[in-house]
N, C-alpha and C positions, 0 to 999 in steps of 0.2 A: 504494500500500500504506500502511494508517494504520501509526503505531509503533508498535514492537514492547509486545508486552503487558509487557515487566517489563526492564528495564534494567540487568545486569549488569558492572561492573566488570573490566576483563581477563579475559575469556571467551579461553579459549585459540582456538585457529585450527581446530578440529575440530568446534566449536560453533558452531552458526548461528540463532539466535531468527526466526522470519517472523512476519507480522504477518498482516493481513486484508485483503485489498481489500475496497470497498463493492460491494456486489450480490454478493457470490461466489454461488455456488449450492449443492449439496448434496455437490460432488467432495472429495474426500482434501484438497486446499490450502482448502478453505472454513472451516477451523476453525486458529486460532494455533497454532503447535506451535513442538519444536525437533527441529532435524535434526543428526545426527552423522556421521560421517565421520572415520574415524582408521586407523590402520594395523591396528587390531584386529578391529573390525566399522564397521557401518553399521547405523543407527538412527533412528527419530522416535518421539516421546513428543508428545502433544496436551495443552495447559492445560487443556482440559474431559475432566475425571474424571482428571488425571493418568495419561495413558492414552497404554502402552509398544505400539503400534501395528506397531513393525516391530522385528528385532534379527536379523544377519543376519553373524555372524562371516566374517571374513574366509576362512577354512581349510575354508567347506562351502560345498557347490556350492549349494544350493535354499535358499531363507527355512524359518528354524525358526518364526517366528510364522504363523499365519493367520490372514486378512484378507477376511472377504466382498466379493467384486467388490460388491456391491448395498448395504454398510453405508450410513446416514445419518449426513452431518459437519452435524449440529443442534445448536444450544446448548441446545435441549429434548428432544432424543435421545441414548440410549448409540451406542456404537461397536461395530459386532459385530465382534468379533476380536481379536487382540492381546491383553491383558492387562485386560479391568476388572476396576476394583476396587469391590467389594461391600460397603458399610457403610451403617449400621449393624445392616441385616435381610440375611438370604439367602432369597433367593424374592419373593411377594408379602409385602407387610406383613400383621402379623399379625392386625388389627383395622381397617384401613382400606384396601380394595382399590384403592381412589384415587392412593395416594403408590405414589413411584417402585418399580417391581421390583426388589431389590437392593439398595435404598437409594438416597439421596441422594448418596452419593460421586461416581459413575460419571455423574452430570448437573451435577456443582456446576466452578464455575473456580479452579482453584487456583493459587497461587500460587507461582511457580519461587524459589527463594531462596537456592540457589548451585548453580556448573557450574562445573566445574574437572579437570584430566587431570594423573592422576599418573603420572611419568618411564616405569613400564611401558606405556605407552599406554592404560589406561582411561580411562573416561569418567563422571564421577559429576555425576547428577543428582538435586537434592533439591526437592521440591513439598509444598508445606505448603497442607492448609486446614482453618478454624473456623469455627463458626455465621458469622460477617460475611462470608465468602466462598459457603457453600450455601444455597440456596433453603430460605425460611421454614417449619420442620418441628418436629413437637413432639418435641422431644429436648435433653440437660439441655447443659451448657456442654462444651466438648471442644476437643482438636486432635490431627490427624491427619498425620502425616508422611511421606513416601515416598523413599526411598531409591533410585535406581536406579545400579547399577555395571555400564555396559556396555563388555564385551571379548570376549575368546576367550570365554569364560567370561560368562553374564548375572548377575547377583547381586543380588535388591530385599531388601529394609528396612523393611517397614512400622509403626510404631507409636502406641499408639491415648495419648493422656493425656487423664485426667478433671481436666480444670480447674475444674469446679463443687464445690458442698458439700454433694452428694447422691450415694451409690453408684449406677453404673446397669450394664445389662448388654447384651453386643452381640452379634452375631454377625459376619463377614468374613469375606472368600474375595479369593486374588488369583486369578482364572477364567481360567486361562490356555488360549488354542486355540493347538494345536500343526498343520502341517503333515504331512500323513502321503500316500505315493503312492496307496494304495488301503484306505479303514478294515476289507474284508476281511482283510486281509493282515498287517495288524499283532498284535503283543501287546502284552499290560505288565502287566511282573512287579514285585512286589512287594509284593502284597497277598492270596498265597496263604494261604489257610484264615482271610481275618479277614472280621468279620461286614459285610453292608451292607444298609442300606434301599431297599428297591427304587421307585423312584416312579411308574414303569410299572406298579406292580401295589399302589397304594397304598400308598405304604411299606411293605410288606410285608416281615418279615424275615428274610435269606436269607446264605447261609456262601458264600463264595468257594470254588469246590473247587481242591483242591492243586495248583492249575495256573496260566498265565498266563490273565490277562481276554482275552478274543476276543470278536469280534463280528459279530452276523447277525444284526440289530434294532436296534430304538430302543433306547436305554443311558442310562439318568440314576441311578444310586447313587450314596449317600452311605455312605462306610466310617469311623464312627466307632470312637473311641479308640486311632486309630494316627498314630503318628508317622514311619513307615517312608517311605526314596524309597521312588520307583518309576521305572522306565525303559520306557521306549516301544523295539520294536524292532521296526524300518521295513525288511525288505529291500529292498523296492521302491526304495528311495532310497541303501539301504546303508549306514543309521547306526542310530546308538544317541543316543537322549535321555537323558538322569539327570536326573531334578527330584528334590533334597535338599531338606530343610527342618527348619526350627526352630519351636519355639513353636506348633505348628499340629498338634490332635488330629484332624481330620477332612481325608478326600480323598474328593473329588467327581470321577467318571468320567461323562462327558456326549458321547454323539453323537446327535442330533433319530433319522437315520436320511431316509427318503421324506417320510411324508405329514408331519410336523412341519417339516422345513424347507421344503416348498412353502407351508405355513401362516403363515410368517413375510413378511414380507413387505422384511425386510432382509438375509434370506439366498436365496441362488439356489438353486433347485430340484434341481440336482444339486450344490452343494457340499458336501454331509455328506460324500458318498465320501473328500473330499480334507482330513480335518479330524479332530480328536479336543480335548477338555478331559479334563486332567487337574489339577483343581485344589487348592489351598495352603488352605486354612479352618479354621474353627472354627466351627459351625453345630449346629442343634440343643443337642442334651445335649450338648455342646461350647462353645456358649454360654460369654463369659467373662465375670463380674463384676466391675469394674472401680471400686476407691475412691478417696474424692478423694482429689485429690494422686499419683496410682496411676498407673504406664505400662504396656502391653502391647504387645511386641516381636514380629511373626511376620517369619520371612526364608525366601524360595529361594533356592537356588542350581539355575541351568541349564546343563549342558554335553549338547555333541554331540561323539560318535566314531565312526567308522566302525566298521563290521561286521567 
């Protein structure tokens, strides 16, 4: 195993940094990460895209993240599952089909640059990157931060600073996939009677009716200018999800559904059943502009409780 990507000072005993072996291949350990382990949860976060891959509190029976059996650990691929993070486009780029979908975040190596556990047993992970860290992209000076607080309770951090001397404007998403027993079966409330753009139907736009989201199809909306949780309620599993958040006008509801997940070729042909995004953003007319010198803060917070 070569040495660990980034060398930390009294890392407490729940933190563990892995390194690479040479030739790895494309499995879960082929990319550097760090693994946790504490009385709270259990966790791994990848260096490539700062990407929160597992989180799995102590007090529930099943993983709350999901994780494609078939994802690619490529340092020129995203991770499907888990948490990417989206910067600074959502979707394809806007004028150049070529650069990365979602940005350059979710492909770039960032940088760990403190882990440390405070007496209630969490676990905080901080990952920084700027232009000298992500692959060569037209976009003005910047740096990026990621906070992660993993326990009973998940908690990210994100925040965006313009360190250049030009204003510029971005979009983010933290794209989180949740676990779910059957995506029949589920709902998530919180976003009764606000409006979204449908992308199944051209962004078409379309009013949530007064009721929980359910699903029987492909599902990609964007519900802009709400700041509302929302809760996933899973009987199959027999818990409740809450994803709270700050800072973040837009939630993006995402299941492929059939024919989109066989189309992918890093997701397994029946894994939609068992999967749902519910994501943290500001996208579109959400969009934030950002001046020099200027920071922009978005956070979740995640818990699970049973039914």
């Amino acid at each position: 195993m070569s040495e660990s990507p980034k060398s930390l000072a009294n890392l407490p005993s729940s933190v563990r940094l892995v390194g690479v072996a040479a030739g790895n291949d494309d499995s879960e350990d082929a990319l550097a990460h760090v693994d946790i382990t504490s009385s709270l949860a259990a966790a791994r976060a990848y260096y490539h895209g700062a990407h929160l891959a597992r989180w799995h509190p102590a007090h529930i029976a099943d993983p709350v993240l999901w994780m494609s059996r078939h994802s690619l650990f490529r340092h020129d691929k995203p991770i499907r599952g888990g948490i990417p993070i989206c910067f600074p486009w959502f979707g394809p780029h806007p004028t150049d089909p070529k650069l990365p979908a979602h940005g350059f975040a979710r492909v770039s190596e960032w940088t760990l640059t403190d882990a440390h556990e405070s007496r209630e047993g969490t676990v905080a992970l901080t990952f920084v990157l700027s232009p000298r860290d992500s692959p060569p992209m037209p976009w003005p000076p910047f740096e990026l931060t990621c906070q992660m607080v993993i326990g009973a309770e998940l908690r990210l951090r994100m925040t965006v600073e313009n360190t250049g001397s030009e204003p510029f404007t971005f979009e983010e998403a933290l794209h989180t996939y949740f676990t779910v027993a059957d995506i029949e079966r589920i709902s998530i409330t919180g976003l009764e009677s606000a409006g979204y753009l449908d992308k199944t139907q051209n962004f078409a736009k379309r009013t949530q009716a007064e009721e929980p989201i359910r699903f029987s199809g492909e599902t990609d909306r964007t519900y802009p200018g709400t700041t509302a949780a929302c809760t996933i309620h899973d009987p199959g599993l027999g818990r409740q999800i809450v994803i709270d958040k700050t800072g973040s006008h837009s939630t993006v509801v995402w299941n492929p559904w059939i024919d989109k997940a066989r189309a992918m070729p890093d997701f397994g042909d029946e894994e939609w059943r068992r999967m749902v995004c519910v994501e943290t953003a500001n996208v579109g007319d959400d969009a934030i502009r950002l001046e020099p010198g200027a920071s922009h803060v978005i956070t979740v917070a995640i818990s699970v409780r049973a039914l």
